[in-house]
PABA-774711 format. One line per field, with one value per residue (C-alpha): residue in one letter; x, y, z. Coordinates in steps of 0.25 Angstrom, whole numbers. Example, Ala and Ser with C-alpha at 12.3 -4.5 7.8 and 13.67 -1.06 7.14 Angstrom:
% residues 2
code A / S
east 49 / 55
north -18 / -4
up 31 / 29
END
This chain:
% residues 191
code X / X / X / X / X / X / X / X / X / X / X / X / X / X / X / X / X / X / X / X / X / X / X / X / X / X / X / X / X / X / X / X / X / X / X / X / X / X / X / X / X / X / X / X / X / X / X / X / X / X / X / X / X / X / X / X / X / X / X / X / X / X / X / X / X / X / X / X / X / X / X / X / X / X / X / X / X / X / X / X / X / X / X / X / X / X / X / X / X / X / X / X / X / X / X / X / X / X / X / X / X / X / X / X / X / X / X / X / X / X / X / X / X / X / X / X / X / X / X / X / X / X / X / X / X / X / X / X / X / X / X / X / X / X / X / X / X / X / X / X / X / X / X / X / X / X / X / X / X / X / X / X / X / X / X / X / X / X / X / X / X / X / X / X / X / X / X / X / X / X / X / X / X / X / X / X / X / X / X / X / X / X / X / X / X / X / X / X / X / X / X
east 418 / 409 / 417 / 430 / 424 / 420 / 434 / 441 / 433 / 433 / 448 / 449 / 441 / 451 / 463 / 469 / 471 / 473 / 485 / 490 / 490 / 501 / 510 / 508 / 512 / 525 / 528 / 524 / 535 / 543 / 544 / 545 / 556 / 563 / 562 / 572 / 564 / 554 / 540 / 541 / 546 / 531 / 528 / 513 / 510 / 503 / 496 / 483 / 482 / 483 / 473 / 464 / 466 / 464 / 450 / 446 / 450 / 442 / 429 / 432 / 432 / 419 / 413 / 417 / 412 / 399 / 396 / 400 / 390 / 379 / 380 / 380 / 366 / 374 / 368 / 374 / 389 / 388 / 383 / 397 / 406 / 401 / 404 / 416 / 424 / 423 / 426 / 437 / 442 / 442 / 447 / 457 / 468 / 478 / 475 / 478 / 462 / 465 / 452 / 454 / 440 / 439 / 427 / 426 / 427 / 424 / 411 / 410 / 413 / 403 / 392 / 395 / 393 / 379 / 376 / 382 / 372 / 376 / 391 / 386 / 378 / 389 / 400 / 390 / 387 / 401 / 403 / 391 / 392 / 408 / 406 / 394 / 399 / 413 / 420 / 421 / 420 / 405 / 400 / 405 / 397 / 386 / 386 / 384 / 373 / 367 / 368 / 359 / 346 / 349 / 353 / 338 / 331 / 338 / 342 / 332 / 342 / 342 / 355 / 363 / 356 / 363 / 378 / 375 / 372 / 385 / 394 / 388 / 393 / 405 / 411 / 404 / 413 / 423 / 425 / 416 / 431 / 434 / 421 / 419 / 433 / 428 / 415 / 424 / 435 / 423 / 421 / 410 / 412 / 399 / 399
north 491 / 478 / 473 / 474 / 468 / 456 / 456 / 455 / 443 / 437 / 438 / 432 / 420 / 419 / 416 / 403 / 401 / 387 / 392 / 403 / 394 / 384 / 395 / 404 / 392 / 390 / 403 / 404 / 390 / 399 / 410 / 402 / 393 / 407 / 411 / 413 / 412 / 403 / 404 / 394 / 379 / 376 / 376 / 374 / 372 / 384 / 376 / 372 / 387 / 392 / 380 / 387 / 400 / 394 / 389 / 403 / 409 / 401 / 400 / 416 / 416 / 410 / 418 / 435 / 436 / 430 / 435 / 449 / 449 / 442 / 453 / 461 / 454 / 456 / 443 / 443 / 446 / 434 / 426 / 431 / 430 / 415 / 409 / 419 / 416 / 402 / 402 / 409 / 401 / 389 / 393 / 406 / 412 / 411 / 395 / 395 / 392 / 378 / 373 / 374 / 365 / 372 / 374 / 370 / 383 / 394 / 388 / 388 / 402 / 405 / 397 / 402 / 417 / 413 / 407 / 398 / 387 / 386 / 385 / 373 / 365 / 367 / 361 / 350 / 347 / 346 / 336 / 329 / 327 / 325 / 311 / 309 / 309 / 306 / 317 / 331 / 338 / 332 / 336 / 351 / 350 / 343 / 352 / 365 / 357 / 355 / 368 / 373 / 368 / 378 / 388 / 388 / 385 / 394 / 404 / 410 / 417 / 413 / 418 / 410 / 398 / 402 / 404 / 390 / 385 / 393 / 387 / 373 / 376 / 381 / 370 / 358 / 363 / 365 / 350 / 343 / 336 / 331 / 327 / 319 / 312 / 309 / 303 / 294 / 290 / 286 / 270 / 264 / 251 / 243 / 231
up 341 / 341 / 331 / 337 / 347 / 340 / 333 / 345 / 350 / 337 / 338 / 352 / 345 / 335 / 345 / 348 / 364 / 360 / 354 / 363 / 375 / 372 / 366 / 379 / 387 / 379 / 382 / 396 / 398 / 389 / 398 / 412 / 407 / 405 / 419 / 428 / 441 / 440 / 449 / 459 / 456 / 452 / 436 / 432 / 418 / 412 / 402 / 410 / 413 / 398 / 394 / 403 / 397 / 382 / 388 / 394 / 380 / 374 / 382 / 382 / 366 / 366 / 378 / 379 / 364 / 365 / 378 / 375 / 362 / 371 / 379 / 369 / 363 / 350 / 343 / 329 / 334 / 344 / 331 / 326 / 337 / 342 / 328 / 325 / 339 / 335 / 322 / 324 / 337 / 330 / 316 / 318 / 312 / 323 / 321 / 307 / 305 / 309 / 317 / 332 / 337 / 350 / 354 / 368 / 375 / 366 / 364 / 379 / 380 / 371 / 376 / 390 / 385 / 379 / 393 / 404 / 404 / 388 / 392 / 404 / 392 / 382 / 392 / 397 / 382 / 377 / 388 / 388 / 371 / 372 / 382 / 373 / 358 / 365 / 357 / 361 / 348 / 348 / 360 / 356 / 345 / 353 / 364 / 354 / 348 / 362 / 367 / 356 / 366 / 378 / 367 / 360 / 372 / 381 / 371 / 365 / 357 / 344 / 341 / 352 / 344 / 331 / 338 / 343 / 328 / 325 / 335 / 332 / 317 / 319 / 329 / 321 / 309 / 316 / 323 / 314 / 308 / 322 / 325 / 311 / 315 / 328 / 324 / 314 / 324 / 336 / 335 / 341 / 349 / 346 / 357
END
C-alpha cells in the first residue's frame, strides 16, 4: 500500500497543468460559444481563474507528498518523493521529456510542508536575489542556497539538509543553460 501510495504521487508530479490549463480554456469557450442561452450579457475570461488553478496544482505537487511522509517520519521515502516529484515535473513523459524549468511553486509547496517560516524565507529570498542578480532564474537558485542556514540551524534534521542539497542539484541542472545565457547577454555599463 505504501507503494501505491508513492505512485500515485509520483504520478500527479508527473502531470503538466501547464499544459492542461490552456486546452481546458479552449474548450470551455468551445462549449459556451455552442450555447443557445447564454448566462447573462456579462463574459469574464476563465483564463485568470485556470492560472490559479495551475498554481494551486502546482504548490499542491510539491506540498501533500512531502507533508504526508513528514507526518509519516518516513525519512528515506521523503528523500525519494522530494527529488522524484521534481524530476518528474520538470522532465515527464506527457511533455515529451522536454525541460519545463518551473520551479517556482512546487518548490514552495514543498518548502511549506517542511515548515512555514521556510516557505516565508524562500519567497523573500527569490525576491530579494531576483532584484539583486536582476534575473529570476538566479535568485531561485540563490534563494535554495540561502535557505540551507534556517535549514541547519533550525532543522536539526539532517535529512531535510540532504533534500535541500538534492533540490539545489536538480534545479541548478536544470536551468544552469538559461542561466549561462543570461550571465552572457548582461552588459555592464561602466561610467
Amino acid at each position: 500500500m505504501e507503494y501505491f501510495i508513492l505512485f500515485l504521487f509520483l504520478l500527479f508530479a508527473a502531470i503538466p497543468f501547464e499544459q492542461l490549463m490552456p486546452w481546458l480554456a479552449y474548450k470551455i469557450k468551445a462549449i459556451n460559444s455552442q450555447l443557445v442561452n447564454k448566462r447573462g450579457s456579462i463574459y469574464l475570461s476563465k483564463l485568470p481563474f485556470l492560472a490559479g488553478l495551475n498554481m494551486l496544482f502546482n504548490f499542491l505537487k510539491g506540498f501533500l507528498p512531502v507533508y504526508y511522509y513528514l507526518f509519516e517520519l518516513d525519512y528515506n521515502h521523503l528523500i525519494m518523493i522530494a527529488c522524484g516529484i521534481l524530476i518528474l515535473h520538470n522532465w515527464n513523459i506527457w511533455a515529451k521529456f522536454e525541460n519545463r524549468k518551473n520551479f517556482w511553486f512546487i518548490l514552495l509547496g514543498i518548502y511549506v510542508a517542511i515548515s512555514p517560516l521556510l516557505g516565508i524565507w524562500y519567497i523573500l529570498g527569490i525576491i530579494g536575489f531576483a532584484l539583486l542578480w536582476n534575473s529570476f532564474l538566479i535568485g531561485l537558485v540563490s534563494a535554495i542556497v540561502i535557505i540551507t542556514l534556517p535549514i541547519w540551524i533550525i532543522q536539526e534534521n539532517t535529512y531535510i539538509l540532504i533534500i535541500n542539497i538534492f533540490i539545489f542539484i536538480i534545479v541548478t541542472f536544470a536551468l544552469l543553460d538559461d542561466m549561462l545565457l543570461q550571465k552572457k547577454s548582461i552588459k555592464v555599463k561602466r561610467i
